[in-house]
N, C-alpha and C positions, 0 to 999 in steps of 0.2 A: 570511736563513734563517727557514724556519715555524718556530715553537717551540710544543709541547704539551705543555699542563698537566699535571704529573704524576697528578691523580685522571683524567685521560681517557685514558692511556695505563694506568693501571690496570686501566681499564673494558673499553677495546678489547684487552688480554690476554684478559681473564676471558672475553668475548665469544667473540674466537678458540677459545680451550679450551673452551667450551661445547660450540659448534658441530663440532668434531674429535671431541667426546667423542660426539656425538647420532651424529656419522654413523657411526663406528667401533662403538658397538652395535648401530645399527642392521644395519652390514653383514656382524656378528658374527653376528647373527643372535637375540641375544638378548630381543629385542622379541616375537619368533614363539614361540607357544603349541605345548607342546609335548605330544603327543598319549600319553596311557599307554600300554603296553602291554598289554594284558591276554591269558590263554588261559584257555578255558572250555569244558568236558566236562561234563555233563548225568549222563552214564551215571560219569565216575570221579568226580564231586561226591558223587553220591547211596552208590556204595558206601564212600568215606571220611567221610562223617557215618554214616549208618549202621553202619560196622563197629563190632564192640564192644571190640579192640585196647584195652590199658590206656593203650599209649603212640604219639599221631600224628603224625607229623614232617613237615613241609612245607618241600622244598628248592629254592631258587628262582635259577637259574644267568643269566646273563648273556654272551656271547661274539660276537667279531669271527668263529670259525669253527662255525656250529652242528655241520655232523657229524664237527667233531675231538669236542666236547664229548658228544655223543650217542654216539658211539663207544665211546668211554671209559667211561660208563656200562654200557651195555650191555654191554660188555666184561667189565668189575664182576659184570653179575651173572648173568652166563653160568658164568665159570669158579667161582664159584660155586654152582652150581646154583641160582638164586634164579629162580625162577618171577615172571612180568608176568603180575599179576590185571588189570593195563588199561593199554594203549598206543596212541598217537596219535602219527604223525609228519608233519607238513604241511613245504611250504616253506621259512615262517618261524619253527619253532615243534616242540617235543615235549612232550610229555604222558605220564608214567609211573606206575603202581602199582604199588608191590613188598608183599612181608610179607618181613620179614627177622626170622631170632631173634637175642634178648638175647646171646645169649653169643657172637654172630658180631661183633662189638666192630667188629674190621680194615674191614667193610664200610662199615659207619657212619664211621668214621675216615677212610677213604681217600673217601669222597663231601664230607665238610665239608672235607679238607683241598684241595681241587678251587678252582684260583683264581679258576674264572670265578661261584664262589658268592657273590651277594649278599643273601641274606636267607634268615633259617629263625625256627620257629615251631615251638612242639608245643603238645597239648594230652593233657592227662592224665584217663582217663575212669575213674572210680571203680563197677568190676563188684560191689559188695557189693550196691547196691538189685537190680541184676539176681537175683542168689542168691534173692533174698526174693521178687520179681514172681514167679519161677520156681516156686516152692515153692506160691505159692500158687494160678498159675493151675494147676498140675498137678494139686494135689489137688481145684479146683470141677471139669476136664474127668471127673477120676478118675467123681467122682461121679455125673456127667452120664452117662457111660457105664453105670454099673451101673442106672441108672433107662431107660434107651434098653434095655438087657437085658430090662432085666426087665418091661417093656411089652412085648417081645418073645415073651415065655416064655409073656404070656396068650393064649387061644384064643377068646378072645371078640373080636378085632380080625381086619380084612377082609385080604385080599391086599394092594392096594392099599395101606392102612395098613402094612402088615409090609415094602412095598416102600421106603416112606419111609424108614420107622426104620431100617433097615439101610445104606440113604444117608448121614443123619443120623451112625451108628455109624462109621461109616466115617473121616466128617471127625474126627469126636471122636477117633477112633485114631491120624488122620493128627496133628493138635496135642498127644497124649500124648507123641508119637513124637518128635517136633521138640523140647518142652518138654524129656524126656527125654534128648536129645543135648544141648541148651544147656549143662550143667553140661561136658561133655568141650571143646566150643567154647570157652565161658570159659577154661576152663584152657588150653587153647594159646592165646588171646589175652592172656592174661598173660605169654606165653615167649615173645609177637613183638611186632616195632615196623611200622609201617605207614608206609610212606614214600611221598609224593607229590611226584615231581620234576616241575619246570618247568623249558624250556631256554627262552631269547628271545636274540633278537637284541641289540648295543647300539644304544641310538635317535640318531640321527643329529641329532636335533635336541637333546642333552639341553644344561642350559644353562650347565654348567660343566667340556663338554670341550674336550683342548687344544685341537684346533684355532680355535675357538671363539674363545679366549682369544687364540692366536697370530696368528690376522685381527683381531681388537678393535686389538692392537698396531700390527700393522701400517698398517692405516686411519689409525687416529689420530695415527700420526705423519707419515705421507705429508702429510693431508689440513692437520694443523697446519706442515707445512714450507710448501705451496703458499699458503697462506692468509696466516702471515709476509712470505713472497716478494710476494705480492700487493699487500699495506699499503705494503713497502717501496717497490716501482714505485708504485703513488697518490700515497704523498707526495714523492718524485720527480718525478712528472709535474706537481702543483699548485705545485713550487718550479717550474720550469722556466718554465708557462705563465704564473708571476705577473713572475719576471727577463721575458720574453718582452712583454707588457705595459706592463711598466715602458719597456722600450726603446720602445715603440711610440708612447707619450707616452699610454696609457690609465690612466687614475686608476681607481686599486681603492680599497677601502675601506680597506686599509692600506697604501696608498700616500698615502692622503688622510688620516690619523693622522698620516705621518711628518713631513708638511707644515706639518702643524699645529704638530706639536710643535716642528720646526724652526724657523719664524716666532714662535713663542711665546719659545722661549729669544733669539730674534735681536732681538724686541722689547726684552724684561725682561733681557737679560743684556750678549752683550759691542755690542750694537746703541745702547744708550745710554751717554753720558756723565753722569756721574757727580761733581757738584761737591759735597764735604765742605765745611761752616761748622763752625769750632773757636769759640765765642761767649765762652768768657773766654780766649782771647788776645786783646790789642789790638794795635793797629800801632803805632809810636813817631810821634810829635807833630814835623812839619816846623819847622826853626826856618827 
């Protein structure tokens, strides 16, 4: 029989489970770059930074079924009565704007308690600097206007001139008028929350589902049973073709050790005799 050194049957373990370990991630899948998701609206971007909402909430869902998941919201804020300032529904994907008020609690409750939710965010926007920009762009228009008047009132300016100012007067009215509403605006954006939902799919590649995990298993151990099996057959077949050889009268390299050793001990051992000299015994003297 071959016999191997216990540090090479170590090696050739460790080897095996290397090589089972590479191809079962490999065919897990985990080697492969997995692609974000993302969804992006231009038009519902710009009016959730924009809005002046005290408080913005960004709800971000995840689902094997998108329109159970779309459903169900929508569903939410229908009965309701909660009005969509902006929606998007694609293939893979939704896109939603709500204003909900503070005191509708249940809304907000039943959207986070939604299990396909992975991720939320707010942002808290402090309207006191608004009060004070307001207050003060309102009184420079105020003023702006009374001097637009009162160029007006002179008779010493052309048609033409008087045609301008009254243009001019006009816009200036139109920004009293807006500046003027902001303080009512403010205040209902402190009575509501601004919710921006995302539905996505789950990604198929992500790199720690089951399946994922349940083909890693799988591979790795197929691939480490045939590769054991394999070692086993090899060193079977090198005993066989060495016994095989040997009958052949082909000298291997250890076949040509065994020989060695053989003749060596047949030399130095039971091949020679062996005469002991005892030198203070004598023999007795012949008479």
């Amino acid at each position: 029989m071959i016999r191997v050194k216990t540090e090479t049957q170590y090696i050739i373990f460790v080897m095996l489970f290397l090589i089972a370990g590479f191809i079962g991630v490999k065919q897990a899948g985990f080697l492969k770059k997995t692609k974000s998701q993302k969804i992006e609206s231009k038009i519902a971007d710009e009016k959730f930074s924009n809005n002046v909402n005290s408080m913005k909430i960004k709800l971000s869902y995840q689902t094997d079924d998108l329109n159970e998941v779309i459903s169900e919201i929508r569903s939410l804020m229908a009965n309701n009565d909660i009005e969509e300032l902006y929606s998007r529904k694609q293939s893979n994907n939704f896109l939603g704007l709500y204003e909900i008020n503070k005191s509708n609690k249940k809304i907000i409750d039943a959207l986070r308690s939604n299990n396909a939710l992975v991720s939320e965010s707010m942002e808290k926007n402090d309207n006191s600097n608004y009060v004070i920009n307001i207050k003060s762009n309102l009184e420079n228009y105020r003023i702006n206007k009374r001097e637009i008047t009162k160029q007006l009132s002179s008779s010493a300016i052309s048609t033409s001139t008087k045609r301008s100012l009254r243009k001019d007067l006009a816009k200036v009215q139109a920004k009293i008028d807006s500046l003027e509403y902001l303080p009512t605006l403010l205040k209902k954006s402190n009575e509501t929350e601004l919710i921006y939902i995302t539905v996505l799919p789950i990604s198929a590649n992500s790199l720690l589902n089951l399946r994922s995990v349940k083909t890693f298993i799988k591979v790795f151990l197929i691939v480490l049973f045939v590769e054991v099996l394999a070692v086993v057959m090899l060193y079977y077949v090198i005993v066989f073709m060495s016994k095989l050889l040997k009958i052949m009268g082909v000298k291997t390299p250890r076949s040509r050790s065994s020989n060695y050793n053989y003749n060596y001990n047949n030399y130095y051992g039971r091949g020679k005799k062996i005469k002991r000299v005892y030198k203070d015994h004598k023999e007795p003297e012949k008479k």
